[in-house]
Structures are given as structure tokens and as C-alpha cells.
N, C-alpha and C positions, 0 to 999 in steps of 0.2 A: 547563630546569634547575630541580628544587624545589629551593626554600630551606628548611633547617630550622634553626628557632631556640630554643636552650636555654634556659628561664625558671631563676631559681635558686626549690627549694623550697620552700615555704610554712614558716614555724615554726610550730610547734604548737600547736594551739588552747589551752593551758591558758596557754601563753604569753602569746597574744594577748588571751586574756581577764581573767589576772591585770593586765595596764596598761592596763583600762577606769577609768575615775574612775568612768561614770555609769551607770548597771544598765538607765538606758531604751535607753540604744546596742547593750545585747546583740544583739539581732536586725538589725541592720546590719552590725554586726562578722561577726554568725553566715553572712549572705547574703556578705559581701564572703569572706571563708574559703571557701567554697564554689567562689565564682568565679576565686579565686586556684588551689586544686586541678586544675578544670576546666579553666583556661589553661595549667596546670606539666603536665599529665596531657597533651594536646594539643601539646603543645611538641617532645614526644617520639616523635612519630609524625609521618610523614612523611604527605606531602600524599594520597597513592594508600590508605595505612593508616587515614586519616579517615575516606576516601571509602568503603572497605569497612565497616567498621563502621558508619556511618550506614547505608549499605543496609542491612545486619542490622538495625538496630533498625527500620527502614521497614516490614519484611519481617513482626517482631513483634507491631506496632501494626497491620499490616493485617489480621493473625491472629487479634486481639484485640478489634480491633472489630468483625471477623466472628462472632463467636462471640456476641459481646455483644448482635448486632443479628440473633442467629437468633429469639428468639422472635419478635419483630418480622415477619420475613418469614413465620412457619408461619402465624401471625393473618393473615396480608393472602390467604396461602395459602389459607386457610380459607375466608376470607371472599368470594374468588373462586370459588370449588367451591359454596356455599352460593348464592352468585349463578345460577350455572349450572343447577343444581337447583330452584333459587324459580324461575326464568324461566321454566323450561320446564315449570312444572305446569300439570295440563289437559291438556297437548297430548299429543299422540302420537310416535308415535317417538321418537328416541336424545335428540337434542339436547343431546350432550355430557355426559349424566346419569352414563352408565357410569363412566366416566375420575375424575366429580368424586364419585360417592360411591363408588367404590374409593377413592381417594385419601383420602379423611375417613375411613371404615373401617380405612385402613390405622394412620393418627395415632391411634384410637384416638377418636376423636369421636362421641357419642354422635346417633343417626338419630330421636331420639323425635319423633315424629309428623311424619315425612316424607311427604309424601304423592308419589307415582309414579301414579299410578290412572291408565289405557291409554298407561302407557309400555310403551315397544319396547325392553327390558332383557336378549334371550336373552344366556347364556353371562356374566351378572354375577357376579364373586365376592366376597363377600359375610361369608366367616366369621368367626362369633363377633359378628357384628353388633348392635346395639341398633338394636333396630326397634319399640319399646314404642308402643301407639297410631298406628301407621304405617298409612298408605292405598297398597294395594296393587291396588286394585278394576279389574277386568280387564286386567290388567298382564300382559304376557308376557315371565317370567322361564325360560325355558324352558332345559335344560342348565344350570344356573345352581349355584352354591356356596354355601348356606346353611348352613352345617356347625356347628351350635349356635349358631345367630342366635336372638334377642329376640324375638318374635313377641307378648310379653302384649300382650292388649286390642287387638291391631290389628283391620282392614277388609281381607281378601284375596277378599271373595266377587267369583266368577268370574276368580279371577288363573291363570294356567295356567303351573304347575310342573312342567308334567311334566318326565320324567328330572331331575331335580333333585337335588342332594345336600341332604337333610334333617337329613338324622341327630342325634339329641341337639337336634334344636331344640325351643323351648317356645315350647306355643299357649296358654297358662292365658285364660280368655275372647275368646279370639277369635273374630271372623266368618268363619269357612272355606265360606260357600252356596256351591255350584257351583264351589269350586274344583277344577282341574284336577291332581292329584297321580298320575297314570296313571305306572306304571313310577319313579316317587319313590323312593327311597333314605327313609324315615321312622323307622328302626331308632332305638327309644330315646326316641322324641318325646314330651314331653309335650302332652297334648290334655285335660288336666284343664279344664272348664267352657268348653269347645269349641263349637261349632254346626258341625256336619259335615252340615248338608240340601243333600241333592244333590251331595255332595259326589262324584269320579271318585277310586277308590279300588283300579279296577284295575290288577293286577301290582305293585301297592307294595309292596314290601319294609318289612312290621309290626311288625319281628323287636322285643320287649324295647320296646315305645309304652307309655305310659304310660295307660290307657281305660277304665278305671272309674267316674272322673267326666264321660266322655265327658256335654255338655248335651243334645245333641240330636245326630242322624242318618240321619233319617226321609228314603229315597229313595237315600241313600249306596249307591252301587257298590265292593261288594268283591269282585267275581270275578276270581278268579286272586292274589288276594291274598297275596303270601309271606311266610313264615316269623310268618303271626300268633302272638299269644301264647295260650297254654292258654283256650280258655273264650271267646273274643274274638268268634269269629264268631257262634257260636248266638246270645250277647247282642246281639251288632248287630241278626241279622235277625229277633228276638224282638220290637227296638225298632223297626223301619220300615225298615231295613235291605236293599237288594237284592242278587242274586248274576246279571248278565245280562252275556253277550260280545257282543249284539248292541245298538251304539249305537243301532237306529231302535226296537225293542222299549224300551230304557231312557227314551227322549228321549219315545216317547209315554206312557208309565207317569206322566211328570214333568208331562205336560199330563192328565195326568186330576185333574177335580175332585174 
């Protein structure tokens, strides 16, 4: 059987204040008024009608300092993914790199000078990445999503991109030697003060690249090269530039002194 017991009303604070003598007792008087409400307010709800409402406010505060303590967890998030990434450099293969730098990329976390150099990264996606000064050095990102990633000043010689979605990404001084971009998606690329030697530049899709200030591309394979831009090729092979579908013809070209 709940018992419920009626408190009578508090009077009103203007009351209770006007028959203070002393002005330092306000704030006693002010906390005891409080506590009188809260027990009159209580009085009037039954034992089961308590009990819901505190869960409600439980419910609030758990809400509250969830939200509170989100940045808290992205940091430790981070900072885990970042672990995952630092550990496994040098090595080869996956070693959890994929999962931790999508996951950074996706938050929005900037990749400067990550170094990947012979990670095992096929099929990473990647877009709109900061990859500024990043070491990419025989890395196989192969099928992979770079769809307007960061590339200034990085190290990708001998990373192998092929089929890769490029498009709209910037190389402004980058290392590209012997990188592999055979069959690439590069539509739109900036390669402004580039190094394209040796670079595999067959079937790439050119369409709207940015190559004027191409740096260098002495040995670059561009046969079969699509949708280049007006003017593009003659200037290649002008510069050092080759046009071969046969790998063992190319690869000995590359070993002559």
C-alpha cells in the first residue's frame, strides 16, 4: 500500500524574505525555500510517479554526458587508428591500415606525411584525402579511390595505381618514377611540377590533366592513352616520352644507359 502524504505550501518567498532581520541569512533562507518546494512538489506524487520521473531525468543525464564525452572518445578514436598506421610502417601488407586510414579520412583528419611505402592497400578508398608530403613508395593501392586526394610534394615512386580512380587529384611536385597508373582514371589531374620518369601511363584516361608544367617524363609510357588533352602527347614525346604496348621492349628501353 503506498502512503501518500500532503505537505501544506510553502509561503512565498517575498514573505519569507521580508522577516529576515539579517541579509547574511539570505542564502540559507534562499536554499531552505528550495527545499521546502521540492518536498511540497514530492508530496504530491505518489511513490510509482517519483519513480518515473527520476528514470526520466537518468535517461537525460545519460544523454548528456554522452554527448559531452563525444569528443573525448573521436580523440582516443583517433588516436587508435593513428597507432594502427605508425605500427605498421615499413612492413608490408594490410595490418589494419585500410579500416584506420578510411576511418581518419572519413572524420576528416588530415594524412600529411603518412608514410604507407610497401603497404598491401588494394581497393582503399581514399577521397578528397590530404596526402601532402605522404610516402607512398611501392605501395599497392591498386582499384583504389583517390577521387581528388592531396598528393603535393608526396613520394609515390613505384606505387602501383593502376585502375584507380584519380580524377581531379593534385600532384603539384611530386615523386611519380615508375609509378604504375596503367588504366587510371587521371581526368582533370593536376601534375604541375611533377617527375613522371618512367612513369606507366598506358590506357589512362588524360581527359582535362593539368601538363604544362609537367617537371620531367623522360621514358613515360603513354600508349593507348585516352581522351588526352589538345597538344599533350607530341609535347611528351618531344620530351623523352614513349608510345610502346610491349612491357619487355619498354622495360629494356628503361635499362639502356
Amino acid at each position: 500500500m503506498l502512503i501518500q502524504v500532503h505537505r501544506q505550501r510553502p509561503e512565498p518567498w517575498a514573505k519569507q524574505r521580508s522577516s529576515l532581520k539579517h541579509s547574511w541569512a539570505v542564502p540559507f533562507l534562499a536554499l531552505e525555500f528550495v527545499w521546502e518546494w521540492v518536498a511540497y512538489l514530492l508530496s504530491n506524487w505518489n511513490f510509482l510517479e517519483v519513480l518515473e520521473y527520476v528514470g526520466r531525468f537518468s535517461v537525460l543525464l545519460a544523454i548528456i554526458f554522452y554527448f559531452y564525452e563525444s569528443g573525448d572518445r573521436v580523440k582516443q578514436k583517433h588516436y587508435q587508428a593513428w597507432q594502427v598506421v605508425n605500427t605498421a610502417q615499413g612492413k608490408g601488407g594490410n595490418g589494419g591500415r585500410i579500416e584506420a586510414l578510411h576511418e581518419l579520412n572519413a572524420d576528416g583528419v588530415p594524412l600529411v606525411g603518412v608514410n604507407v611505402s610497401g603497404a598491401f592497400l588494394q581497393g582503399i578508398e581514399m577521397e578528397r584525402a590530404r596526402l601532402l608530403r605522404s610516402d607512398f613508395t611501392k605501395a599497392d593501392v591498386r582499384n583504389s579511390d583517390f577521387q581528388s586526394a592531396d598528393f603535393a610534394n608526396a613520394v609515390l615512386t613505384s606505387a602501383n595505381f593502376r585502375k584507380s580512380n584519380l580524377s581531379k587529384a593534385s600532384f603539384p611536385g611530386a615523386q611519380l618514377d615508375d609509378v604504375d597508373f596503367f588504366g587510371a582514371d587521371l581526368s582533370g589531374a593536376d601534375f604541375s611540377d611533377a617527375n613522371l620518369n618512367n612513369a606507366d601511363l598506358r590506357n589512362a584516361n588524360l581527359a582535362g590533366i593539368r601538363w604544362q608544367d609537367i617537371r620531367s617524363l623522360r621514358l613515360a609510357n603513354v600508349y593507348g592513352a585516352q581522351n588526352a588533352p589538345e597538344g599533350f602527347l607530341p609535347w611528351a614525346l618531344k620530351r623523352g616520352a614513349v608510345s610502346m604496348e610491349s612491357d619487355d621492349k619498354w622495360n629494356a628501353l628503361q635499362r639502356t644507359p
